[in-house]
N, C-alpha and C positions, 0 to 999 in steps of 0.2 A: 603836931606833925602835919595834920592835915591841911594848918594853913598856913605850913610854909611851901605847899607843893603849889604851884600856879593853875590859876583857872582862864588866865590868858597869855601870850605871849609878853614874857616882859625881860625884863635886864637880866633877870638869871639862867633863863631859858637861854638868851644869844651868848651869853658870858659861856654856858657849857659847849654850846653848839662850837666856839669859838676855839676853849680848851682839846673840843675833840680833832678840830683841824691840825691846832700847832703840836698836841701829840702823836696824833698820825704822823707829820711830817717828823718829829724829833724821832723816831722810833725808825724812820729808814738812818738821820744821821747818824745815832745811835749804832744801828745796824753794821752803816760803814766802817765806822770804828772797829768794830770786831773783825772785819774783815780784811781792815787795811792795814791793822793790825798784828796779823797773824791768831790774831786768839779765838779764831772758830771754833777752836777746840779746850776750850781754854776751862770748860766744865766738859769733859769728854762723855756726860751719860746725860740721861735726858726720863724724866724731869728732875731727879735730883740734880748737882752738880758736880759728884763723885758717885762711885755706888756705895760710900759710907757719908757721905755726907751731903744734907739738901744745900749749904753753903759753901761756896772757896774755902778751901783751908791752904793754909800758909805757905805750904810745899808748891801749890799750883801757881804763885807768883801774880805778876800784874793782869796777865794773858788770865787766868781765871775771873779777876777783880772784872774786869773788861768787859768780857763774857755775860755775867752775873748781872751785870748793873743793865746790861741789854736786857735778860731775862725780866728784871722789876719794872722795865719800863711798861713792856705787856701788863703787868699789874695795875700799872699809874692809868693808861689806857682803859683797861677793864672798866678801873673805878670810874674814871668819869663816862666812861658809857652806860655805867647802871646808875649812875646817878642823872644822865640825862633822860633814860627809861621815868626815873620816879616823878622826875618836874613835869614829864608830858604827860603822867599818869591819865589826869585831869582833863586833856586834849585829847585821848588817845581817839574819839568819837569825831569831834571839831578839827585838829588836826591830824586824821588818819596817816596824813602823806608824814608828818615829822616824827609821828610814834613808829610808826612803821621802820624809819628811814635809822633811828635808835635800835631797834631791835637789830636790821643786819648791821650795826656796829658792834654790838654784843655777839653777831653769831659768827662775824670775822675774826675777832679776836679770838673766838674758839679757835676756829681755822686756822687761823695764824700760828697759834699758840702749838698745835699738832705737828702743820707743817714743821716748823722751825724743831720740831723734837725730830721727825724723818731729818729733818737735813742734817742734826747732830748725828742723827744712829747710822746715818750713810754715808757717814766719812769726809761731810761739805761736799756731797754731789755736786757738779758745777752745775746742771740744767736743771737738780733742785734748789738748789741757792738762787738762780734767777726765776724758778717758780715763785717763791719766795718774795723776792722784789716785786717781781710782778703783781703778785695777790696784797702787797703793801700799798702800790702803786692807785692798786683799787678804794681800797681804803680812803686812800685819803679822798679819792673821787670822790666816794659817799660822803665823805664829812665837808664837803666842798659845798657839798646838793643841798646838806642839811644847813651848812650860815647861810647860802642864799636864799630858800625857803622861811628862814624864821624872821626875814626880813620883806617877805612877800606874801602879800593876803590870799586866803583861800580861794580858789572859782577856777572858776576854765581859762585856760589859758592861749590867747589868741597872737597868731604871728604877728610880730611889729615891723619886718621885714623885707623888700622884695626878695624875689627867685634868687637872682643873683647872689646878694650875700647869704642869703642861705645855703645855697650849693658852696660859692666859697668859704664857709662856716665849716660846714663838713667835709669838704678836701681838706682842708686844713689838719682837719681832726686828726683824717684819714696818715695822713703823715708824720705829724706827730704819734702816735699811734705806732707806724711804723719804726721811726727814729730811734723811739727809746727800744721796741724789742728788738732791733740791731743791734742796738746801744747795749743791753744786756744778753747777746752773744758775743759779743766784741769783749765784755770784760770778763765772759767763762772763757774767755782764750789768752788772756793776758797773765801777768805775771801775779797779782792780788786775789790770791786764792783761799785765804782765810787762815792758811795752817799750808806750814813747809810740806807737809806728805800729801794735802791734799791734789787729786786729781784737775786735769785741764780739761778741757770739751776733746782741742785735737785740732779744732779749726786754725785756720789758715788769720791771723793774729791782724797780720799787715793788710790781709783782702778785704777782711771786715771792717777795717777803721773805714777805709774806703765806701764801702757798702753801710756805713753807717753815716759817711756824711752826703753822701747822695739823696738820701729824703731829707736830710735837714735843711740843705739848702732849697729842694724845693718847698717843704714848710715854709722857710724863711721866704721866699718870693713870693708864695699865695698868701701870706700874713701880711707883707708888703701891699697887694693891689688891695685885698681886705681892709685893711686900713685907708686906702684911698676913698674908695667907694663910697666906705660908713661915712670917713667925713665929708665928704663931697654931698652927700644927701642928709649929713647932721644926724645920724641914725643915734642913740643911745646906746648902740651895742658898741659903738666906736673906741669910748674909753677903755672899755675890757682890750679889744684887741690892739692898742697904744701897750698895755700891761702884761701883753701876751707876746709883743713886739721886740717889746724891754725886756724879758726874761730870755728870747729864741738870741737875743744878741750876746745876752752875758753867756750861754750854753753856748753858743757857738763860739766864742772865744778862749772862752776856757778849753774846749775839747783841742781847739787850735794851739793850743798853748800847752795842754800836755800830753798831746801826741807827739812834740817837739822835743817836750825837755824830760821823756821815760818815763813818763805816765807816776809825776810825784802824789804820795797818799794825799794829800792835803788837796788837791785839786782834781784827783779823783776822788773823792768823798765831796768835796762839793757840788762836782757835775753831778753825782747821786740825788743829793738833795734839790738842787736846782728843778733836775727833770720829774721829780715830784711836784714840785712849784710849777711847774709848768702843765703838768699834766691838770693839776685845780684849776689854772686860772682858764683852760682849754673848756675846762667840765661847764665854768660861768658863761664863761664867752657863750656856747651853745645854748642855757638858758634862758639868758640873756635878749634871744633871739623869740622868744615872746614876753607877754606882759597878762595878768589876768586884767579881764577887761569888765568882769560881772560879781565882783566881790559885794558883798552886802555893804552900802551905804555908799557905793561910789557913784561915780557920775558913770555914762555912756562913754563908751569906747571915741563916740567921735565930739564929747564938749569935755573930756576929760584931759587928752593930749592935742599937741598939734603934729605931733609925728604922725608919720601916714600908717594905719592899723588895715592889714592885708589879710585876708581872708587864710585860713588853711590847705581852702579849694584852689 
């Protein structure tokens, strides 16, 4: 056993890191399903899935099936989170920052796993259900942190950056940021409530779409000159925000598309996923934004790149 666990960074270690991303992200899809649904309720007790039964039984129909298969994914999740705990076992000294980074994956899914039992016992609260999202949302952030760290050597890590783009790095953020928890008022007021009795927030449905795409657009303009910049000066951070570019375009089309045609499940369940996707490649892009420049066996910060390496002062 002990020497299948790694003593340095290799292809099992990024393969898990990898797995934890795309089930992070599977676990809001997942999610949507149940909510677009209607099968929020579809195991009405929490943790069983009856109070006679830990499984769907046959009475409670597909809306249970639904329900349940979201519940196992938290499982699938689980697992590979203690399985990415065991490979770093061996690191947990040399890479403090990726053991670490596994343990609050393990302590979310706890989290997650409570929350989402409050939001069964309270009826799909609509401002617990976007709790909910939100603390998903987090998620997958960290498992974002964790591929691009198992892909990046240990040391300090130095800006690669002028002022500029880093200030437009983090407007950006700042917006994004905003967007999506619009984005998730906007849908505790609409029609996809998880289950026919559950409750609405109350909000004003048409003001919000509104107020939800007023930051997106400015997002989309500060990613716009962002992207100028980077490539204008050939920064490395450039490709990330080309990728951050591409996703703010397909989210913003789709929201335009089904605010138009009654907000269909299928295109609401993907702007869901999307803005997870987006909210990852946002977490790199600021990364991104340094480089370790003193890792054991590299060169000097100034015969190692030709990019210009800016102090943090």
């Amino acid at each position: 056993m002990s020497r299948w666990i790694p003593t340095r960074i290799d292809g099992k270690i990024r393969t898990i890191a990898w797995l934890s991303l795309i089930s992070e992200v599977t676990i809001i899809g997942t999610g949507g399903a149940v909510r677009l649904t209607g099968s929020g309720l579809g195991c009405p007790t929490w943790p069983a899935c009856t109070p006679g039964s830990l499984i769907p039984t046959s009475e409670m129909g597909i809306h249970g099936v639904i329900e349940f298969a979201n519940r196992l994914m938290t499982g699938v999740i689980g697992i590979i989170a203690i399985v990415a705990v065991i490979l770093l076992w061996n690191l947990r000294r040399e890479r403090r920052d990726l053991f670490v980074l596994s343990l609050v994956l393990i302590g979310g899914i706890v989290a997650q796993a409570l929350v989402g039992g409050v939001t069964v016992l309270t009826g799909l609260n609509p401002f617990i259900v976007g709790f909910h999202y939100i603390a998903s949302l987090l998620m997958v952030c960290v498992a974002a942190v964790l591929v691009y760290r198992v892909y990046s050597p240990v040391g300090a890590r130095t800006r690669i950056v002028p002022v500029v783009v880093l200030a437009l790095t983090h407007a950006t953020s700042f917006f994004v940021a905003i967007t999506i928890a619009v984005g998730v008022l906007t849908t505790a007021s609409g029609p996809h409530s998880g289950d026919i009795d559950a409750g609405r927030s109350g909000f004003n449905v048409e003001l919000l779409e509104h107020l939800h795409a007023w930051p997106a657009y400015v997002m989309f303009f500060l990613t716009l000159v962002l992207l100028a910049v980077s490539a204008a000066r050939r920064l490395p951070v450039r490709r990330w925000v080309a990728v951050l570019l591409l996703v703010e375009i397909a989210q913003i089309a789709i929201g335009l598309v089904q605010a138009n045609f009654g907000l269909p499940a299928v295109l609401v369940g993907t702007h869901m996923v999307l803005a997870s996707i987006l909210a990852a490649v946002m977490t790199v892009t600021i990364l991104s934004l340094k480089k370790v420049t003193d890792a054991p066996g590299t060169e000097s910060a100034a015969s190692a790149s030709t990019e210009p390496v800016l102090s943090n002062h």
